[in-house]
C-alpha positions as CSV (number, residue, x, y, z in Angstrom):
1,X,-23.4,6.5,12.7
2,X,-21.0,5.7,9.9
3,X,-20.6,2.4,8.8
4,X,-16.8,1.2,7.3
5,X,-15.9,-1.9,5.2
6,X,-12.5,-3.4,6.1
7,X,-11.2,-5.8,3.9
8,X,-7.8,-7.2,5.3
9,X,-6.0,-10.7,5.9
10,X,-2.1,-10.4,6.3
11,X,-2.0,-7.0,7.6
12,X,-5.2,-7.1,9.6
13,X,-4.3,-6.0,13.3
14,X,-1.4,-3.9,11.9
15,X,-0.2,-0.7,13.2
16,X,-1.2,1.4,10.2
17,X,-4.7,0.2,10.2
18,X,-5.6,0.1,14.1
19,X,-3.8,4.1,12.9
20,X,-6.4,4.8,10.1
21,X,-9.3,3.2,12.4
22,X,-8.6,5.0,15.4
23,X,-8.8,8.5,13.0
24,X,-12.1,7.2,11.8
25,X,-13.9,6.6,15.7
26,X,-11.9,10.0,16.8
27,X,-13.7,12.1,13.8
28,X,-17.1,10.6,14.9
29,X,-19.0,7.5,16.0
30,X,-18.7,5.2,13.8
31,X,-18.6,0.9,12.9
32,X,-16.6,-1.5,11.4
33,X,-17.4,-4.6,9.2
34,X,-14.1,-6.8,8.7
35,X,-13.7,-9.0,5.7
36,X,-11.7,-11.6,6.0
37,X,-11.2,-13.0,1.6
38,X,-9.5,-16.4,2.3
39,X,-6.1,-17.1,0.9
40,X,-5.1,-20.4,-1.5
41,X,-1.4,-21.4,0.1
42,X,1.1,-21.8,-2.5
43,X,3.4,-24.4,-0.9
44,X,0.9,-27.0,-0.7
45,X,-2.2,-28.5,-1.5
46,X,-5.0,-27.5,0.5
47,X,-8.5,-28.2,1.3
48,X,-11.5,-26.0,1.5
49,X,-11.6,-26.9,5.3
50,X,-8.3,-25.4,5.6
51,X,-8.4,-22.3,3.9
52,X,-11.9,-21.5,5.6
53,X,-10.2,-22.3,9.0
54,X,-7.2,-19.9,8.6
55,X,-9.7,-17.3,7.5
56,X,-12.1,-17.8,10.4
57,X,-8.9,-18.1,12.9
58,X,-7.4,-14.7,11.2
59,X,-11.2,-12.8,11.4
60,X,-11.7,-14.0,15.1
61,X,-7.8,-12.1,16.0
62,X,-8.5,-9.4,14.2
63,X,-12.1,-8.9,15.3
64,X,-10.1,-9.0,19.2
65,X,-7.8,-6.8,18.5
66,X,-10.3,-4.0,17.6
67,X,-12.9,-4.9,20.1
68,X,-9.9,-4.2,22.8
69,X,-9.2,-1.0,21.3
70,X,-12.8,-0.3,22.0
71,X,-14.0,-0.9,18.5
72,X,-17.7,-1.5,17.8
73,X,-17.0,-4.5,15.6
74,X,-18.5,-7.6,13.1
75,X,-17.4,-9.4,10.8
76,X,-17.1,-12.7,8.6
77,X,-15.0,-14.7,6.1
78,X,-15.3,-14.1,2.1
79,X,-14.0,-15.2,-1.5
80,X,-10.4,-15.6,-2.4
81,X,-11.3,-12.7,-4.9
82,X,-11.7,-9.6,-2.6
83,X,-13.9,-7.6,-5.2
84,X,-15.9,-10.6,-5.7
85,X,-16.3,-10.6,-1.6
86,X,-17.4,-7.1,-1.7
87,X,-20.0,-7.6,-4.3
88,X,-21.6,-10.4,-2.3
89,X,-22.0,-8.2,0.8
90,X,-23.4,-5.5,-1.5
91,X,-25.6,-7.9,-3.3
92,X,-27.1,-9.2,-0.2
93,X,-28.1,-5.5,1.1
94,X,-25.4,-4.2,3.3
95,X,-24.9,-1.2,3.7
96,X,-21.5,0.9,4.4
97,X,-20.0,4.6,3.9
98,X,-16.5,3.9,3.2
99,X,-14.3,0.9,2.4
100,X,-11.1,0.6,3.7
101,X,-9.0,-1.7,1.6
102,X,-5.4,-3.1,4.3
103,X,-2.7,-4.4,1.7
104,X,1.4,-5.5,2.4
105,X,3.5,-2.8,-0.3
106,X,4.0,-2.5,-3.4
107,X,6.0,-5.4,-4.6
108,X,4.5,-7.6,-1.7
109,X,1.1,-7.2,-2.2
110,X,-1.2,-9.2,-5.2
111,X,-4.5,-7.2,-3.8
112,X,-1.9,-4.2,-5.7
113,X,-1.0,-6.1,-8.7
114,X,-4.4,-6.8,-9.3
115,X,-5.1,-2.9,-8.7
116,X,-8.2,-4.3,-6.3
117,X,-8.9,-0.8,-4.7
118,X,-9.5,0.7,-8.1
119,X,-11.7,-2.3,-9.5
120,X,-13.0,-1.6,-6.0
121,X,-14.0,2.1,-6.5
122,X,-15.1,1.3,-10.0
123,X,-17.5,-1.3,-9.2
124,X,-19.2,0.0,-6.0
125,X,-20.4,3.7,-5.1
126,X,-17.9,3.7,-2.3
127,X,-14.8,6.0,-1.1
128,X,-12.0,3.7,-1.2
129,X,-9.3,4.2,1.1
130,X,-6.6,2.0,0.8
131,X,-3.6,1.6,4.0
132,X,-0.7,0.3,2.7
133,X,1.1,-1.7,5.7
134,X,4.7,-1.5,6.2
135,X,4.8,-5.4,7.4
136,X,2.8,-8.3,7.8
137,X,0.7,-8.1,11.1
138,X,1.4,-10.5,13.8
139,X,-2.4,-10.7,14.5
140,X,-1.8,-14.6,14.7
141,X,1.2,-16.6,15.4
């Protein structure tokens, strides 16, 4: 059984990837491990508590949304630096046959500016796939 890699946090419950992960379970059993990188808000200050509990309260959404799709599904909250997040996971022994990297646009997205799915592909033995997202997922109001 294939094993995937999702890293995602605005788009995650989006259209385009519930799409991609529904091609994925059609062309064969497969699972999913979601991370979740946390996100520093730019508007204020923030604590460590906070940023952990927006992370956890985005995973836990997303994690629903693909377990009622019928999604075999884990997951758990990571660094603010997604490659970093991906290392750890490595580092520590998991194992996966494909990462799928869920960014906003072009122009929208910093995972982009920072070119994080190449630094991705470069740094692990992975097949990258990245799913740009047309808009920011509602997954959490």
């Amino acid at each position: 059984m294939r094993r995937y890699l999702i890293v995602a946090h605005r788009t995650l419950g989006g259209a385009d990837l519930l799409d991609r992960l529904r091609g994925h379970v059609e062309a064969g059993p497969c699972r999913f491990h979601l991370l979740v990188p946390v996100t520093h808000p730019a508007d204020h200050v923030w604590t460590e508590g906070e940023v952990r509990a927006a992370a956890q309260q985005r995973l836990d959404a997303g994690l629903d949304a693909l377990r009622k799709l019928g999604l075999d599904a884990t997951g758990e909250i990571g660094d603010v630096n997604p490659v970093y997040a991906v290392g750890v996971l490595l580092r520590r022994g998991e194992h996966f046959d494909g990462l799928i990297v869920s960014t906003l646009p072009p122009g929208m997205s910093r995972w982009l500016k920072l070119d994080v799915p190449t630094r991705l592909a470069r740094e692990t033995d992975l097949e990258v796939e990245v799913v740009v997202s047309r808009v920011q997922s509602p997954v959490i109001a």
